[in-house]
C-alpha positions as CSV (number, residue, x, y, z in Angstrom):
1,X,-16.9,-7.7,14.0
2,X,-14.6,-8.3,11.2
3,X,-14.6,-11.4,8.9
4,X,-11.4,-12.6,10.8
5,X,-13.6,-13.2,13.8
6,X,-16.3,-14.2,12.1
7,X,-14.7,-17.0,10.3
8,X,-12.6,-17.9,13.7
9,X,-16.2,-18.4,15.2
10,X,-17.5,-20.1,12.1
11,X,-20.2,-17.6,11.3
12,X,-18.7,-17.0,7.5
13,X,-16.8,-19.5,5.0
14,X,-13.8,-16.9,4.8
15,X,-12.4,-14.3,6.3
16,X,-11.1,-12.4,3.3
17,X,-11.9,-8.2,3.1
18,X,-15.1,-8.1,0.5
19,X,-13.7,-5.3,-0.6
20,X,-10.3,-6.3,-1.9
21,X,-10.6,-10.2,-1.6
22,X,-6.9,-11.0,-1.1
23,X,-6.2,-9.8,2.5
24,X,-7.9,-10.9,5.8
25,X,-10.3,-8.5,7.0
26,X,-8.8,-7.5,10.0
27,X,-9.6,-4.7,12.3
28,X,-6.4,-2.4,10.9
29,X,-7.2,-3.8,7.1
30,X,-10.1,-2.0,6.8
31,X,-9.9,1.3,8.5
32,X,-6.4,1.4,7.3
33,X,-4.3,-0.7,5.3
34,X,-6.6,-1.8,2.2
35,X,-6.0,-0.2,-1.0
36,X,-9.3,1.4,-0.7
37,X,-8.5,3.0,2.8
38,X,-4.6,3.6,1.8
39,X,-6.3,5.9,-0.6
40,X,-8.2,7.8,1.6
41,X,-5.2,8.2,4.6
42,X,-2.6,9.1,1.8
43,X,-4.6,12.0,0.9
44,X,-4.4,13.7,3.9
45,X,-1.2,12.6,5.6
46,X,1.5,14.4,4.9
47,X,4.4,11.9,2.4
48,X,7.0,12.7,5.5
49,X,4.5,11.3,7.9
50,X,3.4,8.4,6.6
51,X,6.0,5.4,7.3
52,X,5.1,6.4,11.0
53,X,1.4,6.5,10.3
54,X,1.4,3.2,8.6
55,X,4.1,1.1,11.3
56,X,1.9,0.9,14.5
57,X,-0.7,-1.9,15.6
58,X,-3.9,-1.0,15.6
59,X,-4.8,-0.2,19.1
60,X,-1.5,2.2,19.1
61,X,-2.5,3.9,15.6
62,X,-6.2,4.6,16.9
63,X,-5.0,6.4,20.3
64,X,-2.1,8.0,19.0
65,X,-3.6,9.9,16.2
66,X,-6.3,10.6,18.4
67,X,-4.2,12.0,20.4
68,X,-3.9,15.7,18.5
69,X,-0.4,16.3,19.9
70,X,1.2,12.9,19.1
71,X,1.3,13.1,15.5
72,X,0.6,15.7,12.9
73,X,1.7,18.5,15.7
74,X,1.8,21.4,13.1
75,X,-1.8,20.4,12.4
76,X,-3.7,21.5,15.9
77,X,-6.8,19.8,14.4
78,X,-5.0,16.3,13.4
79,X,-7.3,14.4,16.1
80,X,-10.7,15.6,14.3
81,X,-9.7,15.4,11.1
82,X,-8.3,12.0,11.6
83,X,-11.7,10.9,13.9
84,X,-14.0,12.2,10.7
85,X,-12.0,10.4,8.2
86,X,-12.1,7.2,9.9
């Protein structure tokens, strides 16, 4: 459950990221946007694959690159290594 919930159900006073404090913990925050997770998918995407990696909602992002044919096709591996770095 991410703050955003939490807050919406009135279990927390915010729902800011504790990581970063300026964005809205959302589901696609933490796992991907944040600075601190930015940091971790820009190391292993490829810089000619990352506008696409970084334009879909969240539901889309998860079962695409899950998907190891979608994205990342030169890397036959793409869904494992994307699973484990999540």
């Amino acid at each position: 459950m991410t703050n955003e919930v939490r807050w919406r159900r009135r279990i927390t006073a915010n729902p800011f990221y504790s990581h970063c404090l300026t964005d809205v913990e959302t589901t696609i925050h933490a796992l991907r946007d944040c600075l601190r997770a930015r940091g971790v998918w820009d190391r292993i995407v490829r810089a000619g694959e990352r506008e696409a990696f970084y334009s879909h909602n969240w539901y889309t992002w998860l079962v695409n690159n899950l998907r190891s044919n979608h994205m990342n096709s030169s890397r036959k591996d793409w869904a494992i290594e994307f699973g484990v770095a999540l």
